[in-house]
N, CA, C and O atoms as CSV, one atom per row, in Angstrom:
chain,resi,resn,atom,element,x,y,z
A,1,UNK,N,N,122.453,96.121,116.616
A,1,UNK,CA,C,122.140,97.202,115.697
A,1,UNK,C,C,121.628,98.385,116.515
A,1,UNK,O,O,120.858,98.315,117.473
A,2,UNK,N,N,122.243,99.620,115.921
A,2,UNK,CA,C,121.713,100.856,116.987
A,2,UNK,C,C,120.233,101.452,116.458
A,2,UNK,O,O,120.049,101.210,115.265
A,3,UNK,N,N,119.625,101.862,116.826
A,3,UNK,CA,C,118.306,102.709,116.810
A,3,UNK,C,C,118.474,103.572,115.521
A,3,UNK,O,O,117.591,103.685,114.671
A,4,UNK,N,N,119.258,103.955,115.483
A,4,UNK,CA,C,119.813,104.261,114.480
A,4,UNK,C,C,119.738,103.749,112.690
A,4,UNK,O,O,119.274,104.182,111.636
A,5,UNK,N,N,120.418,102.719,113.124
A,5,UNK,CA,C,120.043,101.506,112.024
A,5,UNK,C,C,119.225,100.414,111.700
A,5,UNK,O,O,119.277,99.579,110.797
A,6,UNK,N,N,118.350,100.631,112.769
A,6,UNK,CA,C,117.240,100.079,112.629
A,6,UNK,C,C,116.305,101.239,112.181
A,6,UNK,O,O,115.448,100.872,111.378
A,7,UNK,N,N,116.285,102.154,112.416
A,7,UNK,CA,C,115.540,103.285,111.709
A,7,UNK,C,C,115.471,103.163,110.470
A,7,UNK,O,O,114.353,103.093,109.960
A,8,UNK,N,N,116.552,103.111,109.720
A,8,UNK,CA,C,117.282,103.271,108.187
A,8,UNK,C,C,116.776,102.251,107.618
A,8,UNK,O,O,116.133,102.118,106.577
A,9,UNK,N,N,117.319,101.154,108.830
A,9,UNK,CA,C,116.902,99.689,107.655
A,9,UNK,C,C,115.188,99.875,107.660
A,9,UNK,O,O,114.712,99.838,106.525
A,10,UNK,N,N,114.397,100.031,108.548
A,10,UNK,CA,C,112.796,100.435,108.584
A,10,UNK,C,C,112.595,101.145,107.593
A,10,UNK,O,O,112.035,100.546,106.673
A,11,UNK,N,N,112.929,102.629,107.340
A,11,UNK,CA,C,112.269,102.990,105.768
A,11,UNK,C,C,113.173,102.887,104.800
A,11,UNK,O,O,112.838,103.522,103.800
A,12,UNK,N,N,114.266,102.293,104.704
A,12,UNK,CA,C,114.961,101.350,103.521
A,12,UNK,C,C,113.485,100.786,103.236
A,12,UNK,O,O,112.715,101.498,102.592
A,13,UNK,N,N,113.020,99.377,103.750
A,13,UNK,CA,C,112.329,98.397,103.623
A,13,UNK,C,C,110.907,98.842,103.484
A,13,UNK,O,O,110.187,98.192,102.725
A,14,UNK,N,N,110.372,99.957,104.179
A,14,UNK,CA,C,109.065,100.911,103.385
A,14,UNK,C,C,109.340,101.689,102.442
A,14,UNK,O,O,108.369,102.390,102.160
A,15,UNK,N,N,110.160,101.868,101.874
A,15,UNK,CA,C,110.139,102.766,100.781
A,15,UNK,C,C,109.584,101.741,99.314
A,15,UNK,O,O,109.228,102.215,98.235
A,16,UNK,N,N,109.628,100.670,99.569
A,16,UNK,CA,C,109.407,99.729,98.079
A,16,UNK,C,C,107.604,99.721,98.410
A,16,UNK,O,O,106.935,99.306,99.356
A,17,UNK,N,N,107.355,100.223,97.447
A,17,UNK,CA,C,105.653,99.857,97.271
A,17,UNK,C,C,105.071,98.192,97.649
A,17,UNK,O,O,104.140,97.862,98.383
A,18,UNK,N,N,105.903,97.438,96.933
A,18,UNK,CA,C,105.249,95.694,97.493
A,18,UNK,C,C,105.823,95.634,98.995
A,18,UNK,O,O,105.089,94.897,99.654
A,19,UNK,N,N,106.437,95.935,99.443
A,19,UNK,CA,C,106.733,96.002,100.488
A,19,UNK,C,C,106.017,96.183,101.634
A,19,UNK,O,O,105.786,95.652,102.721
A,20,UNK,N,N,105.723,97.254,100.889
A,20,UNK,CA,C,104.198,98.127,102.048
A,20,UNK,C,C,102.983,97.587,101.975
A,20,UNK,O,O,102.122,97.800,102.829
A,21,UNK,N,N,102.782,96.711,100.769
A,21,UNK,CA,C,101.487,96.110,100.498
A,21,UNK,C,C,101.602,94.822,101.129
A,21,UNK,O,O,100.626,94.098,101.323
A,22,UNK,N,N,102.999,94.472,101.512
A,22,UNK,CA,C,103.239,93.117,102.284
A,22,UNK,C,C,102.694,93.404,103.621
A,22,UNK,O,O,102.022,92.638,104.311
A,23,UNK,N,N,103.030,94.491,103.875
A,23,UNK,CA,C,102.915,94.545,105.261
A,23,UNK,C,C,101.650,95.464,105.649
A,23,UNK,O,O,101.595,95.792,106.834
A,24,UNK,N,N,100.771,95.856,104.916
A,24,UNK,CA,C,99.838,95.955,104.673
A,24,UNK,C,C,99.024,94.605,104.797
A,24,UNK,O,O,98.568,94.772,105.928
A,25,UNK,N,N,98.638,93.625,104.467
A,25,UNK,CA,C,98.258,92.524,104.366
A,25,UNK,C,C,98.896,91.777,105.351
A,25,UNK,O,O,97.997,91.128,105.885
A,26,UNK,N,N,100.032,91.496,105.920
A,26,UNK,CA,C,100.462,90.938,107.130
A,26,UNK,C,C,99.741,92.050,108.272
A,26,UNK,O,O,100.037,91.513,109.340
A,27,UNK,N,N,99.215,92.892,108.501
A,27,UNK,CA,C,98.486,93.912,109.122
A,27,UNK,C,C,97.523,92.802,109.726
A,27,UNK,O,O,97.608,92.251,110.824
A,28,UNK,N,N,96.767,92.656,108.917
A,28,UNK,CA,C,95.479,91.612,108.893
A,28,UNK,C,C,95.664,90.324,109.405
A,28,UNK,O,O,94.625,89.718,109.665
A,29,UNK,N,N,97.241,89.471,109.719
A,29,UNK,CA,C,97.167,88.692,109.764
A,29,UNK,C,C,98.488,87.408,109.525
A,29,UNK,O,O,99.094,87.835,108.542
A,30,UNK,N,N,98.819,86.769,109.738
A,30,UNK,CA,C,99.620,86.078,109.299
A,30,UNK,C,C,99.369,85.524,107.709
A,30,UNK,O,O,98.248,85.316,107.244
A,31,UNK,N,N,100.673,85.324,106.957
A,31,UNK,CA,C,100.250,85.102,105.566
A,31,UNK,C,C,101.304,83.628,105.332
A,31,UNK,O,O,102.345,83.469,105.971
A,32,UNK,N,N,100.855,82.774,104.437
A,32,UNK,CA,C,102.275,82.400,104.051
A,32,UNK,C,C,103.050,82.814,102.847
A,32,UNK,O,O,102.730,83.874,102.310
A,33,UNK,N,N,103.868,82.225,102.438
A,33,UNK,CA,C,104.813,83.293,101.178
A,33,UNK,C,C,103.837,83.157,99.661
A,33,UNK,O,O,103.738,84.114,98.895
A,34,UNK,N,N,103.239,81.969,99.430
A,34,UNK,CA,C,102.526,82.048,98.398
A,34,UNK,C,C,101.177,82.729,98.579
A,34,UNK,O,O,100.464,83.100,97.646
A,35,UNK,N,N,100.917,82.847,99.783
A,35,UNK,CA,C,99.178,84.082,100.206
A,35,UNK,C,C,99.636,85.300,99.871
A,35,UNK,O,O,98.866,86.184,99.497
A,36,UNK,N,N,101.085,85.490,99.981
A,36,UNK,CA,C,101.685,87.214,99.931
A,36,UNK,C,C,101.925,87.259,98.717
A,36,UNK,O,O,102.057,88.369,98.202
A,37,UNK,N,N,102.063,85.942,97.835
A,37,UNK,CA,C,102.597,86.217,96.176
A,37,UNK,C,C,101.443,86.383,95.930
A,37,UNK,O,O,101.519,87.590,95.704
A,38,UNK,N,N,100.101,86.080,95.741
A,38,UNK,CA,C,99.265,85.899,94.669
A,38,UNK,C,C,98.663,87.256,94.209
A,38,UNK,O,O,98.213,87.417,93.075
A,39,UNK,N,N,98.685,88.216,95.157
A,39,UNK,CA,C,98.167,89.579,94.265
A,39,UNK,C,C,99.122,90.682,94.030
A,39,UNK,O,O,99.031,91.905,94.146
A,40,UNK,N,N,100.135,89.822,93.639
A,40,UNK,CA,C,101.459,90.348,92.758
A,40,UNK,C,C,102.072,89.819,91.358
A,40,UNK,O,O,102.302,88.615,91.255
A,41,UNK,N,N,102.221,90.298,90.764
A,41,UNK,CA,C,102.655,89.701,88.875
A,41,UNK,C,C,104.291,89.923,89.102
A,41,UNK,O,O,104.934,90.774,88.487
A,42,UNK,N,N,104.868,88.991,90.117
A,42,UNK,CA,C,105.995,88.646,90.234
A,42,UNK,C,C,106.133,87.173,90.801
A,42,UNK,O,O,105.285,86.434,91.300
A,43,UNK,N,N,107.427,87.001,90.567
A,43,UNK,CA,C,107.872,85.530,90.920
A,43,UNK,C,C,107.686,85.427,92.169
A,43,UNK,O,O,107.611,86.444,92.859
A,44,UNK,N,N,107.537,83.764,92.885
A,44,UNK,CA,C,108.128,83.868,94.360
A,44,UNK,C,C,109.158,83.601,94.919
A,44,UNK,O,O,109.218,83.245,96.096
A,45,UNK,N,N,110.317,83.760,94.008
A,45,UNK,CA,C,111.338,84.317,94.653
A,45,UNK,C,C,111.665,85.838,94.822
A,45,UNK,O,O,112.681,86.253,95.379
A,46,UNK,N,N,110.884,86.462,94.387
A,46,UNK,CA,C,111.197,87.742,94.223
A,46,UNK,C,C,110.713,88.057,95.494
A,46,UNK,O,O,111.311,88.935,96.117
A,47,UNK,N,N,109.385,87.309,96.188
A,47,UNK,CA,C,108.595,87.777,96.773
A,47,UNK,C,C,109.289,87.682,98.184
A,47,UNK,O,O,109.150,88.428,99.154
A,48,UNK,N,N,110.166,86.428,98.016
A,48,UNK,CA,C,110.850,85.849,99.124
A,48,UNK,C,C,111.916,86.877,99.580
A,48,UNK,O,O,112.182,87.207,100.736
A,49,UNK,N,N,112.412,87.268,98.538
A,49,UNK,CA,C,113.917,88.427,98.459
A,49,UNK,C,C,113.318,89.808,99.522
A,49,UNK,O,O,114.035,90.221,100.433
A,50,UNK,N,N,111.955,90.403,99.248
A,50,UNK,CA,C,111.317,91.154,99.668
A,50,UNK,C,C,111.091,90.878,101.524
A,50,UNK,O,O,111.473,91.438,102.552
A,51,UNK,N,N,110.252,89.689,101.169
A,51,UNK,CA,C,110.461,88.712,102.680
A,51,UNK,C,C,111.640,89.476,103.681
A,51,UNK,O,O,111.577,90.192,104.681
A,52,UNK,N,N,112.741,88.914,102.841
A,52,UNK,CA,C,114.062,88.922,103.499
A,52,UNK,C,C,114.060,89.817,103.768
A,52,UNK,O,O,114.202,89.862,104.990
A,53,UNK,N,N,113.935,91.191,103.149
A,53,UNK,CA,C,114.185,92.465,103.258
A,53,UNK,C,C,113.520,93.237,104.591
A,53,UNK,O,O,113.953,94.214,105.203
A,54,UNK,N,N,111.893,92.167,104.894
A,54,UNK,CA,C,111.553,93.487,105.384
A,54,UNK,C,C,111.808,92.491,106.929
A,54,UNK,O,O,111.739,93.185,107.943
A,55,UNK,N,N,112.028,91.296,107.120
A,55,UNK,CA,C,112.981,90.113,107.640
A,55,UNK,C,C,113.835,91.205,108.637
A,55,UNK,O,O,113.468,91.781,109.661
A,56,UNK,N,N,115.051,91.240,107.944
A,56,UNK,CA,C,115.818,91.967,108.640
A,56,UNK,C,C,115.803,93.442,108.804
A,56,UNK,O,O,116.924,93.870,109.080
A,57,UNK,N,N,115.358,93.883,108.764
A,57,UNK,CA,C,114.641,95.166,109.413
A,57,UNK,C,C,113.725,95.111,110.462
A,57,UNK,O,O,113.493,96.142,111.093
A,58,UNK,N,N,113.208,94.139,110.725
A,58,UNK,CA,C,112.819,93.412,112.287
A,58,UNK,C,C,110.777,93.616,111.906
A,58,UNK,O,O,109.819,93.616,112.679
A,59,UNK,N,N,110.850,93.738,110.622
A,59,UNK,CA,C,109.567,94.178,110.293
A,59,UNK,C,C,108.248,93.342,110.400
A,59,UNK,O,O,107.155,93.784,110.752
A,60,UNK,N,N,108.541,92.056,110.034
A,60,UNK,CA,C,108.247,90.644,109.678
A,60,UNK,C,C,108.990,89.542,110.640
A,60,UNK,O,O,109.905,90.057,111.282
A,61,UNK,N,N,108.862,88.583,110.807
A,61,UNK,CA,C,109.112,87.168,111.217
A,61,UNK,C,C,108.244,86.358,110.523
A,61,UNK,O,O,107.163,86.583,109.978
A,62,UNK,N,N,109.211,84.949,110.697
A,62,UNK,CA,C,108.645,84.175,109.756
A,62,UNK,C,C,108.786,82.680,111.126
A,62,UNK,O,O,109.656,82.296,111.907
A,63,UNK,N,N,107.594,82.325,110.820
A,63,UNK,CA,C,107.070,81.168,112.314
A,63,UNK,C,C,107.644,79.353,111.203
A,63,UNK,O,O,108.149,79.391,110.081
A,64,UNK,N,N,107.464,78.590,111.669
A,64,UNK,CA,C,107.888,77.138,111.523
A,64,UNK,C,C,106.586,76.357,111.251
A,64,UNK,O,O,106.473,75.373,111.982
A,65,UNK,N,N,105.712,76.524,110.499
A,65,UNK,CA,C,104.206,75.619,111.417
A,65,UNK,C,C,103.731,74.081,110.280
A,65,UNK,O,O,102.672,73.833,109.704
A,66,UNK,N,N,104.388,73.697,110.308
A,66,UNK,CA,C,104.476,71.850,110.143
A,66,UNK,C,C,105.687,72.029,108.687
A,66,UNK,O,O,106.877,71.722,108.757
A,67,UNK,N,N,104.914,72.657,107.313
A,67,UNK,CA,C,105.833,72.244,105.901
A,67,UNK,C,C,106.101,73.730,105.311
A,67,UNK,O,O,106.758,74.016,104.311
A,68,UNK,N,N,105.310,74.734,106.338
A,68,UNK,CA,C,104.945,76.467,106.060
A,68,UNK,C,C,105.727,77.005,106.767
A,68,UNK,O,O,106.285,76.477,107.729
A,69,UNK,N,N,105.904,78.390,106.292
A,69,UNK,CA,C,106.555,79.446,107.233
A,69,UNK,C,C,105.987,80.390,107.029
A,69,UNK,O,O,106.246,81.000,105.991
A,70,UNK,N,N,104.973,80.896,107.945
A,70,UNK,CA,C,104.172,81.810,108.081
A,70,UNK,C,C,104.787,83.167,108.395
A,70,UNK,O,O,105.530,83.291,109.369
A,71,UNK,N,N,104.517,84.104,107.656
A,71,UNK,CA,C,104.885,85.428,108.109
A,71,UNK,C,C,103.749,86.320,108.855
A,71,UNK,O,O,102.584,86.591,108.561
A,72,UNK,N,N,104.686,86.697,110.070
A,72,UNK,CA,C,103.875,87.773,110.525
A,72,UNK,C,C,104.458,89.237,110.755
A,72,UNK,O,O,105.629,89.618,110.764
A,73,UNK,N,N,103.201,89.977,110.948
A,73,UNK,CA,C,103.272,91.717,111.015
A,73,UNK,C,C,104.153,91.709,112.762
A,73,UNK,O,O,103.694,91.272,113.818
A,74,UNK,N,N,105.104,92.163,112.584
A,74,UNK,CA,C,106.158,92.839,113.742
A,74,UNK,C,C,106.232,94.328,113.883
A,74,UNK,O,O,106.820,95.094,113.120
A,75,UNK,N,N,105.459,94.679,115.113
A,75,UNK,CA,C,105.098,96.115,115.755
A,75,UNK,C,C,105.926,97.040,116.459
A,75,UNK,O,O,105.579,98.146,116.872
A,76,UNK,N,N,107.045,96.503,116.565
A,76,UNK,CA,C,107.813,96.997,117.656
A,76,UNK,C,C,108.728,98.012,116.601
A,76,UNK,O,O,108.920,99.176,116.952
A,77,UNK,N,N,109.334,97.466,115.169
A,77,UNK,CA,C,110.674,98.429,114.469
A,77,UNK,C,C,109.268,99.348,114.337
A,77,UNK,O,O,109.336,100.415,114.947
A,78,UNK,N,N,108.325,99.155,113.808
A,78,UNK,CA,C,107.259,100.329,113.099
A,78,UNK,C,C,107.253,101.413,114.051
A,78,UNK,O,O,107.768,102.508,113.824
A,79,UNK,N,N,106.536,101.029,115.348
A,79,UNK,CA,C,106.732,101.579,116.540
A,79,UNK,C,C,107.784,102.464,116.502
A,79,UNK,O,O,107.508,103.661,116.416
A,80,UNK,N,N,109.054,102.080,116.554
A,80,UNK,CA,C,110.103,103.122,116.784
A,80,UNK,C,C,110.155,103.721,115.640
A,80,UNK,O,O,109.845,104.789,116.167
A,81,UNK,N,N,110.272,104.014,114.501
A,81,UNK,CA,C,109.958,104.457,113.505
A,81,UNK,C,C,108.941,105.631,113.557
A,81,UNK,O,O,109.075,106.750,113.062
A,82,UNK,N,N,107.897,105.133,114.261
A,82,UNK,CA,C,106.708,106.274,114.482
A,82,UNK,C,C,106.714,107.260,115.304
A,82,UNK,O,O,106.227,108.384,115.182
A,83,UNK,N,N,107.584,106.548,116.582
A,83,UNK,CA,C,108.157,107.161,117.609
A,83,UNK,C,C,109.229,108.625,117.151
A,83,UNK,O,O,109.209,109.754,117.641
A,84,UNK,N,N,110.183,108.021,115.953
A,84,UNK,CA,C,110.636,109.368,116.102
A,84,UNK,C,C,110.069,110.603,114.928
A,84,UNK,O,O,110.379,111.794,114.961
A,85,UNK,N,N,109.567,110.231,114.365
A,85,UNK,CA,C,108.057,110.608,113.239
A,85,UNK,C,C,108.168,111.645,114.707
A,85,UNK,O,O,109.034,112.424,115.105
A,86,UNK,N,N,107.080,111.290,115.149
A,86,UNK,CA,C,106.200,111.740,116.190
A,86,UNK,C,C,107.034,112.863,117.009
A,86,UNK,O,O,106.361,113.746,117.542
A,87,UNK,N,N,108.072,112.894,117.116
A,87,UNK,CA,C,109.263,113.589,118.111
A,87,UNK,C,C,109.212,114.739,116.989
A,87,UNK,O,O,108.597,115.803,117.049
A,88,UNK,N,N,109.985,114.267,115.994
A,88,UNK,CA,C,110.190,115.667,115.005
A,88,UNK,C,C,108.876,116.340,114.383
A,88,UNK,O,O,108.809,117.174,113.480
A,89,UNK,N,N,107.993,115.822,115.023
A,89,UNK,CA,C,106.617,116.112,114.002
A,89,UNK,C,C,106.638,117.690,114.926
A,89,UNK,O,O,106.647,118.824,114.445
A,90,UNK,N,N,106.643,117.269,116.431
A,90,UNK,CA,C,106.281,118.730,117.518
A,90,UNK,C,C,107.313,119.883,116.637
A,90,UNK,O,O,107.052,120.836,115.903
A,91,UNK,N,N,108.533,119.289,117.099
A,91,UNK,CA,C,109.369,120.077,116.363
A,91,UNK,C,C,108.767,121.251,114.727
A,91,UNK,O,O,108.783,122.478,114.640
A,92,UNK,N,N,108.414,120.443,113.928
A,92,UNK,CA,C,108.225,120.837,112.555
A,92,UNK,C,C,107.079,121.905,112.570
A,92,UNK,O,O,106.966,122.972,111.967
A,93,UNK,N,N,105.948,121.005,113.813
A,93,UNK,CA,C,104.610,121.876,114.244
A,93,UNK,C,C,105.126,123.432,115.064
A,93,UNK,O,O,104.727,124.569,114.813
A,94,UNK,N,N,105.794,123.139,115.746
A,94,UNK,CA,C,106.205,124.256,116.714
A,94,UNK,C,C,106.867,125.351,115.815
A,94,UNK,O,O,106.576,126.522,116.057
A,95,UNK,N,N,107.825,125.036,114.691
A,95,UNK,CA,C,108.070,125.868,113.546
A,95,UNK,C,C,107.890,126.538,112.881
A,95,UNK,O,O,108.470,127.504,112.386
A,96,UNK,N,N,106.298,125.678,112.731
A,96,UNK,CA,C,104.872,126.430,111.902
A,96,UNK,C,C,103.988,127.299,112.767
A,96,UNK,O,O,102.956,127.834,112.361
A,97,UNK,N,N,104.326,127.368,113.621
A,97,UNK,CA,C,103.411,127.714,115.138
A,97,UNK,C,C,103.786,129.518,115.278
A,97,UNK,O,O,103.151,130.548,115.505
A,98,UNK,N,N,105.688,128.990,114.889
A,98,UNK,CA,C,106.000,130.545,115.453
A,98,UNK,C,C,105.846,131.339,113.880
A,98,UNK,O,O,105.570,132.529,113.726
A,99,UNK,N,N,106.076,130.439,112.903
A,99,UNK,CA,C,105.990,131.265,111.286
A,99,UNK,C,C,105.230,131.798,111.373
A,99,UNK,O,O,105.403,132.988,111.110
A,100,UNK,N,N,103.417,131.232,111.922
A,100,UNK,CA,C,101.951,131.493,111.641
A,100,UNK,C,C,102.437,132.973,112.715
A,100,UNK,O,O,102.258,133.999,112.060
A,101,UNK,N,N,102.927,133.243,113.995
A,101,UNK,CA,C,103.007,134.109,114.387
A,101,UNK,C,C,103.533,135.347,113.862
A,101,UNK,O,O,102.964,136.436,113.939
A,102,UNK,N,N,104.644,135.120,113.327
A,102,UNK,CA,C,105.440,136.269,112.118
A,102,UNK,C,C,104.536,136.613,111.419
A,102,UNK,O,O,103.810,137.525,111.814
A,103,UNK,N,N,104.321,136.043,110.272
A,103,UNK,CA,C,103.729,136.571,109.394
A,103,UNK,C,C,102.475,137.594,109.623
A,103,UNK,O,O,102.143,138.544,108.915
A,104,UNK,N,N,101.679,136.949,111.231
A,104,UNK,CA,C,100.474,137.825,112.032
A,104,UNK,C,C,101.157,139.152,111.749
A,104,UNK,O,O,100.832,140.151,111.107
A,105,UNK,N,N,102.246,138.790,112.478
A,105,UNK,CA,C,102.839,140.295,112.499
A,105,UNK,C,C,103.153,140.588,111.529
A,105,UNK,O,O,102.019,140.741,111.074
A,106,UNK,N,N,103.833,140.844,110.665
A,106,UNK,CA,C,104.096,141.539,109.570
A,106,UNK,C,C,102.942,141.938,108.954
A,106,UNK,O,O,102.940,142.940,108.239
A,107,UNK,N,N,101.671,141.088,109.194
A,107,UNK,CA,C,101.005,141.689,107.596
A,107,UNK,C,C,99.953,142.795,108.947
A,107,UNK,O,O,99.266,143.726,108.527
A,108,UNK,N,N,100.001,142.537,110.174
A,108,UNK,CA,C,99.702,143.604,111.012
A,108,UNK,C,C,100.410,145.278,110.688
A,108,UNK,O,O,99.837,146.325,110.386
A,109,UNK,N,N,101.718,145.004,110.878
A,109,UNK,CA,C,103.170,146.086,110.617
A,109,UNK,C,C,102.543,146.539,109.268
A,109,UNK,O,O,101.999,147.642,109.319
A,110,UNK,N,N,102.520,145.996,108.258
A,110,UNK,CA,C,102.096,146.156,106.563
A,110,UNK,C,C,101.127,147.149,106.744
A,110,UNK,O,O,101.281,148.355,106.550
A,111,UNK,N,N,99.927,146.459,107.202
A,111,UNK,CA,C,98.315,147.407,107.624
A,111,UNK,C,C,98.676,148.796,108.171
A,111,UNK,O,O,98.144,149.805,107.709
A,112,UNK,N,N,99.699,148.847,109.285
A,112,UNK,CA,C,99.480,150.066,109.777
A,112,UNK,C,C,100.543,151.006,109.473
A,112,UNK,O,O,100.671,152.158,109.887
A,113,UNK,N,N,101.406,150.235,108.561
A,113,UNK,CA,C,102.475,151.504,107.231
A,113,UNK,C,C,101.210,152.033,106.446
A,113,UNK,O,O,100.772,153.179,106.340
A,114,UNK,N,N,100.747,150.791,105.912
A,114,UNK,CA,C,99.544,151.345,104.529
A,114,UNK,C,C,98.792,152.415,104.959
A,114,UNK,O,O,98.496,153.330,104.191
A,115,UNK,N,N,98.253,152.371,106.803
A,115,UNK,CA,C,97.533,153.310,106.953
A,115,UNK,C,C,97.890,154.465,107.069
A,115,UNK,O,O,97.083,155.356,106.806
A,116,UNK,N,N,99.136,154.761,107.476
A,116,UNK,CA,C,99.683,156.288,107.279
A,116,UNK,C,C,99.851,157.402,106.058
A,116,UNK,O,O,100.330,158.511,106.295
């Protein structure tokens, strides 16, 4: 999968509110699937489907540990995710950087029409 599509599938899989509260709470810790259902008023299959979701988006893993499958918080898709956040953020800032400069000027230019 390219960087690319792992991007997509990353806020595909944050854009769902339980989602984020999954991984919110896997933040803290490893969970298993019924620790991640209980402060939700949904099924656990639903919860599982979600699982899956944020699963393959590289968000989550899910460990083997005797009759459980523990899910844990995976740092690395978020990471890149933040990574390019962070790239276009200069960009967006630097944008605002030269606007804040224009406008200096103009309402400078403005002042010294008005004063004539």
């Amino acid at each position: 999968m390219s960087t690319s599509d792992h991007l997509s599938a990353t806020f595909a899989a944050l854009a769902d509110p339980t989602r984020r509260a999954i991984m919110a709470r896997l933040a803290r810790g490893e969970a298993t699937v019924s620790e991640l259902a209980r402060p939700f008023d949904i099924s656990q299959p639903a919860i599982s489907r979600h699982l899956k979701v944020l699963e393959r988006a590289g968000l989550i893993s899910r460990g083997l540990d005797a009759q459980s499958r523990p899910c844990r918080f995976e740092a690395r898709r978020l990471e890149e995710a933040t990574d390019w956040m962070v790239r276009y953020r200069a960009q967006w800032e630097g944008s605002f950087d030269r606007l804040e400069v224009l406008l200096a000027e103009m309402k400078k230019e403005k002042g010294r029409a008005s004063k004539k």
